[in-house]
NUFITOR-865258 format. One record per residue (C-alpha): residue in one letter; x, y, z. Coordinates in steps of 0.001 Angstrom, whole numbers. Layout:
BEGIN
   resn        c1        c2        c3
      a         X         Y         Z
...
***
This chain:
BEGIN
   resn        c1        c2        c3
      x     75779    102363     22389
      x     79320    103523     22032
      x     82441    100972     22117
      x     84224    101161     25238
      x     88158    100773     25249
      x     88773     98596     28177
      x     90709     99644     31358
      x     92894     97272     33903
      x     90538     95469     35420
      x     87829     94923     33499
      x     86648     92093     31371
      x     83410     90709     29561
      x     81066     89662     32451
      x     81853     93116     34101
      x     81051     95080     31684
      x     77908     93168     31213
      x     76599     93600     34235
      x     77214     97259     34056
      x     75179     97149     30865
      x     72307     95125     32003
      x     73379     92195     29235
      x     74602     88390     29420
      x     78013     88222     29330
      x     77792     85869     25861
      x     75358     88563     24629
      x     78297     90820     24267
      x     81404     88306     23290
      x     79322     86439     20417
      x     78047     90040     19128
      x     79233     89973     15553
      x     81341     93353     15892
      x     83307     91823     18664
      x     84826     88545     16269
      x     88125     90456     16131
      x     88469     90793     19814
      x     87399     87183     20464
      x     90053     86195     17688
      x     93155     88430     19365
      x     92044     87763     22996
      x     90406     84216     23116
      x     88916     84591     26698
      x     86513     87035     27845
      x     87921     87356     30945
      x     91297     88284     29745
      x     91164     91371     28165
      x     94005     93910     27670
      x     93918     97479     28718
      x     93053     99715     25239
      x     91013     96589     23741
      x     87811     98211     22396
      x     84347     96486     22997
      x     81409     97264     21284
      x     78409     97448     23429
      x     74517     96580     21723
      x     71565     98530     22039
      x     69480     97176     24995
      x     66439     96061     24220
      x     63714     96535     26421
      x     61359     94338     27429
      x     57309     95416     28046
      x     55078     93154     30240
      x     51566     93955     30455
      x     49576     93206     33662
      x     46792     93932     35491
      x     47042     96936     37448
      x     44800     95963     40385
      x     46867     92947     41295
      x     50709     92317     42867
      x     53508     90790     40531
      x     56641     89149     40959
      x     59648     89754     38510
      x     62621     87959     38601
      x     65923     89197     37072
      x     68140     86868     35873
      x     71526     86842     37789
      x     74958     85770     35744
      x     77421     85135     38575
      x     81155     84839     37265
      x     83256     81399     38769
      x     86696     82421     40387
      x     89606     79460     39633
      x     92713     79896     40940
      x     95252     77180     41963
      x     98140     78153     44354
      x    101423     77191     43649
      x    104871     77337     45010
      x    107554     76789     42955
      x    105431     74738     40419
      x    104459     72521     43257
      x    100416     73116     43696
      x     99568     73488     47589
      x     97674     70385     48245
      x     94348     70157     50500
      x     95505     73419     52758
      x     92111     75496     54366
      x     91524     78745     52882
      x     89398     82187     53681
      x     88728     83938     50568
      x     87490     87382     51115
      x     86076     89416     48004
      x     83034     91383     47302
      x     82196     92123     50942
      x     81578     88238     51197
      x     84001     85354     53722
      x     84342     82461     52005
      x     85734     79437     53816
      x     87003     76372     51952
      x     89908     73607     50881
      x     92425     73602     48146
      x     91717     70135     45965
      x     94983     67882     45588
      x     95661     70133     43103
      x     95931     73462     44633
      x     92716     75086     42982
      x     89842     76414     44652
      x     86360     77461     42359
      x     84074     79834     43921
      x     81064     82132     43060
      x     81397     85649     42830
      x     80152     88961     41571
      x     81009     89647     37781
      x     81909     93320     39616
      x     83762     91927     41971
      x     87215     93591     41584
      x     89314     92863     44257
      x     89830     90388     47337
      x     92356     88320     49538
      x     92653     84883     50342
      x     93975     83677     53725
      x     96144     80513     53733
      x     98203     79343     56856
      x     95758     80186     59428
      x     95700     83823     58373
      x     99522     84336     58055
      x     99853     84329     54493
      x     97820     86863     52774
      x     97965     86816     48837
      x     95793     89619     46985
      x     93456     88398     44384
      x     92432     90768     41626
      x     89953     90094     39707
      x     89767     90785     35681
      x     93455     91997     36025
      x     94904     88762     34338
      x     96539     89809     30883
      x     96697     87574     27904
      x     99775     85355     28115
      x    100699     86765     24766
      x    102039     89935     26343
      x    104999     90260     28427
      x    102791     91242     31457
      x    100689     88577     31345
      x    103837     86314     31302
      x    104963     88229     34500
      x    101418     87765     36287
      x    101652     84008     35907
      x    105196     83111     36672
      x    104922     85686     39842
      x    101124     83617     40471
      x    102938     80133     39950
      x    105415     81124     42393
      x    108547     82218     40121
      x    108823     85470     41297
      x    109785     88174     38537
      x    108714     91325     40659
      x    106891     93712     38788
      x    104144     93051     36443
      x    104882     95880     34082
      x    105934     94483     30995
      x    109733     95290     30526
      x    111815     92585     30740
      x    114757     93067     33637
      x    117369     90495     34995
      x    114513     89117     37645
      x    111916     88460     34684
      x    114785     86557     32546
      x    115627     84357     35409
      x    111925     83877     36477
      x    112012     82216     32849
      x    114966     80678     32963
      x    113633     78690     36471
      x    110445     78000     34394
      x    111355     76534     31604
      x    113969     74201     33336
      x    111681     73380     35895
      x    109393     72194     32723
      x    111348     70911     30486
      x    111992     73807     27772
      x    114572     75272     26495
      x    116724     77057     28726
      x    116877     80897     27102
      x    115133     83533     29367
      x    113271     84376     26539
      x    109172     84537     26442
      x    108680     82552     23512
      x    105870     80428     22189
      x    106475     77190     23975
      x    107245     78823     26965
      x    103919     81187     26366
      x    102094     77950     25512
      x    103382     76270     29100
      x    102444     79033     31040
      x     98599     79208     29327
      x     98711     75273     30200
      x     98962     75595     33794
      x     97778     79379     34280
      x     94792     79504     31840
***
């Protein structure tokens, strides 16, 4: 099986599933130790990463032709955690409608803000409803970057409600400030910049 150089989007347990393999079948496979040293999570890979895919194995089961059998295939669902923030203030015990994978899924923010829900490893993209329905924020799924690139910084200060605009990776006037409200808002030193403590921060509250 070739290695696959990963796209936006995808991550471990998706590429799994389109393999027929365990998501920790994959990760732990002994080529992979570089990736799971640069990228730490396997849902938070980076577009161009390269992942080695195994061999499948197959498995032969011998029965008796003349009577019915039942196989069961062993699911590996993937758990979606957000928490929804505004400002750095979570948004505490609000209703929610989470839409994704052709499913409706109706539930409560904790005290916290977070929500954990089943899903598809597939599953790619989705809404969730707050406010009755008024607020709509888009969910993407396996499109989280690693905090150590500039993107990923942008994705989590836009997701914990310190809006830097685009996602793109260059750093512009709305990205420094976005920073600048962060780190004052916790505690860091006040210099626009992405650097470790501030990188650190953000992987605290934004895993």
């Amino acid at each position: 099986m070739p290695t696959i150089t990963v796209s936006q989007g995808d991550s471990i347990p998706s590429l799994a599933k389109d393999h027929g393999f365990f998501p920790d079948t994959i990760w732990n496979h002994g080529a992979n130790a570089a990736l799971r040293a640069r990228r730490k999570s396997m849902n938070q890979l980076f577009p161009g990463d390269e992942v080695f895919i195994p061999d499948l194995n197959k498995r032969i089961e011998n029965r008796p032709t003349d009577n019915l059998h039942k196989f069961k295939r062993k699911g590996t669902p993937a758990k979606l955690n957000m928490q929804v923030m505004l400002l750095g203030e979570p948004r505490k015990n609000e209703p929610y409608v989470l839409q994704i994978d052709g499913k409706v899924i109706n539930g409560t923010l904790d005290g916290e803000g977070k929500l954990e829900q089943y899903i598809s490893p597939d599953a790619k993209r989705g809404v969730l409803l707050l406010n009755g329905g008024k607020e709509s924020i888009p969910v993407q799924v396996g499109y989280l970057n690693p905090v150590a690139t500039l993107s990923g910084v942008q994705q989590r200060l836009n997701n914990l409600g310190f809006f830097c605009g685009n996602e793109d990776g260059t750093v512009d006037d709305m990205t420094k400030e976005a920073i600048a409200n962060f780190q004052q808002r916790n505690g860091l030193p006040v210099t626009g910049e992405p650097d470790g403590a501030t990188q650190a921060k953000l992987q605290e509250l934004h895993p």
